[in-house]
C-alpha positions in Angstrom: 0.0 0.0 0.0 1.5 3.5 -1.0 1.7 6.2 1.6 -0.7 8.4 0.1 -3.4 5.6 0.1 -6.1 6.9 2.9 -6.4 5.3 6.1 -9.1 2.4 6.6 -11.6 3.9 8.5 -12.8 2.8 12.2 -16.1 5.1 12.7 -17.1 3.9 16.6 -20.3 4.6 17.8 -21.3 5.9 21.3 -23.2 2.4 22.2 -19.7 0.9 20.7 -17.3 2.9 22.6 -19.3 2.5 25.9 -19.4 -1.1 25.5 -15.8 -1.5 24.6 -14.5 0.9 27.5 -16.9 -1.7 29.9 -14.9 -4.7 28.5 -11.7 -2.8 29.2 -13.0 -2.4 32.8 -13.9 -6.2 33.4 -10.2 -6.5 32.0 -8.6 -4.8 34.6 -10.9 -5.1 37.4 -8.3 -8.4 38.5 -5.2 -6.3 38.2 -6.1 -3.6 40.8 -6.5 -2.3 43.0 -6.3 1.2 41.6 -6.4 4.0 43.9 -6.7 6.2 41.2 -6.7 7.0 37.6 -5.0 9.2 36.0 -6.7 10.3 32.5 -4.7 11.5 29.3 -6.7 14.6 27.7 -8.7 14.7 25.6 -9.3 11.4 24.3 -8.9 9.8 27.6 -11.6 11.5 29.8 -14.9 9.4 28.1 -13.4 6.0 29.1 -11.6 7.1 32.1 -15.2 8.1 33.5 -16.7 4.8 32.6 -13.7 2.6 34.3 -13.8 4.8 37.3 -17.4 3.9 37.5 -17.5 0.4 36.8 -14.4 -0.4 39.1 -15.5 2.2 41.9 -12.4 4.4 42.0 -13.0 8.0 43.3 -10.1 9.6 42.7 -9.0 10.9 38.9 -6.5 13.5 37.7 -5.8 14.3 34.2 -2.6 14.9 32.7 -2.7 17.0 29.0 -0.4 16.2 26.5 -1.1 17.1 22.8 0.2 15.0 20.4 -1.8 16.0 17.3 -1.8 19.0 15.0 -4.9 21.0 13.1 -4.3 18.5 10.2 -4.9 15.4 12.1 -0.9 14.4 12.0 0.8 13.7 14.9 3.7 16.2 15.8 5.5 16.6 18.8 4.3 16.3 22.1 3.6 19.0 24.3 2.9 18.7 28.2 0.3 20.7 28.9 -0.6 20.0 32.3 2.0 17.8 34.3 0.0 15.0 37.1 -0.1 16.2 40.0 2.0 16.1 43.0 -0.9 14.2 45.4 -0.9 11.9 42.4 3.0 11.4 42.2 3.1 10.8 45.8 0.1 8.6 46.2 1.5 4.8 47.0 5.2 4.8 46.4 5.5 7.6 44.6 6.5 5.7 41.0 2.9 4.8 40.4 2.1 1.8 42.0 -1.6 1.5 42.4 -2.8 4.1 39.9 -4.3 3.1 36.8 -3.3 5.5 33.5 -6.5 5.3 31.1 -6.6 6.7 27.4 -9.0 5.8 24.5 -6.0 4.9 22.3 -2.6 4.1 21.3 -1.0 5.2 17.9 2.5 5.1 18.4 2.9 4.9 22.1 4.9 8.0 22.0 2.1 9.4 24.9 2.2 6.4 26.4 6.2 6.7 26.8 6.4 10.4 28.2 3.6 9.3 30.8 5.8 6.3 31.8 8.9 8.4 32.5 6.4 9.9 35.1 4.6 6.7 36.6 6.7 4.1 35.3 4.6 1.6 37.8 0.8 2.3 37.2 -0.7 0.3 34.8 -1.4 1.6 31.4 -4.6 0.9 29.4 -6.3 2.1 26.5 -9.7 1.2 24.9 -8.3 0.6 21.3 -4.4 0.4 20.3 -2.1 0.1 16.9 0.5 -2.6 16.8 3.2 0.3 17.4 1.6 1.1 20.1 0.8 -1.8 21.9 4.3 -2.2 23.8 3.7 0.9 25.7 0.7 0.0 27.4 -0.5 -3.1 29.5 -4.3 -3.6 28.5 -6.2 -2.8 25.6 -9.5 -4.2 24.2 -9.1 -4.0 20.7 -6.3 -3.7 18.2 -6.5 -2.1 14.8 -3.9 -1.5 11.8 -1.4 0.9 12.1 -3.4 2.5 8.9 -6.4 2.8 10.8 -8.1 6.2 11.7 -10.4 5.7 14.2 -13.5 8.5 14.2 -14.7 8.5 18.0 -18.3 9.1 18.3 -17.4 12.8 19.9 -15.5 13.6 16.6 -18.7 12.9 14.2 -22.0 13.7 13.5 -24.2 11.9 11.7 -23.3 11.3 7.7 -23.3 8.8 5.1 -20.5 6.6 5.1 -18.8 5.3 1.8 -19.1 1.3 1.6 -15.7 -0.5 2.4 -15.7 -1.6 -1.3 -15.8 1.3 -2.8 -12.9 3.1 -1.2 -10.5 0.1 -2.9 -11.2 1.1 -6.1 
């Protein structure tokens, strides 16, 4: 496949995405206990709340890192808002105990700079590409690496092109 071939597309639904960040929940609920979860922003805050609910945990911080440009392509990453220091200190201070949630892995580049901070919590995502999947510990579902996922807060309703069609 060429590089200018467009990515295969993922669209998610909100009935989808609620289900899938529930299986990630029953997933983890036997590697706890979390004392907290620590969200990445944006794209982590939707599953984040649902795991919190589902495996009781009060306690969430976010940390922001932007990882993607105005064009969709992702760029450097920028901290935006480092985890904070009752976070850091909570357990033994490396992590332990806290639970890192995001709704995806690309590249694991996110994952990475997170890890540097927490390199004991345990990190899962809802969805994840095969270069990201090394960064992370659980994951529900894996896609390919030329995959653009459209999460249900990204879209509004439209047609969609049949599968078929876009191989022509």
């Amino acid at each position: 496949m060429s590089s200018s071939a467009p990515p295969k597309a993922f669209p998610v639904s909100w009935d989808q995405f609620h289900r899938d960040a529930r299986a990630l929940a029953w997933r983890l609920a036997d590697k706890g206990p979390f004392h907290a979860i620590v969200c990445i922003t944006r794209g982590g805050l939707v599953p984040a709340a649902i795991v919190a609910r589902e495996l009781n945990v009060r306690l969430i911080e976010t940390v922001c890192v932007a990882s993607y440009d105005h064009d969709d392509k992702q760029g450097a990453l920028t901290v935006i808002k480092e985890i904070g220091a009752h976070i850091r200190a909570h357990g033994n201070g490396k992590g332990k105990g806290i639970l890192v949630v995001d709704d995806l892995t690309d590249t694991g580049k996110t994952a990475k700079v997170i890890r540097e901070m927490l390199p004991e919590a345990h990190f899962a995502t809802v969805y994840a590409k095969p270069a990201g999947v090394p960064t992370i510990d659980t994951f529900i579902t894996e896609v390919s690496q030329d995959t653009w996922i459209y999460f249900p807060w990204d879209m509004g309703l439209s047609y969609q092109e049949p599968i078929a069609k876009g191989a022509e």
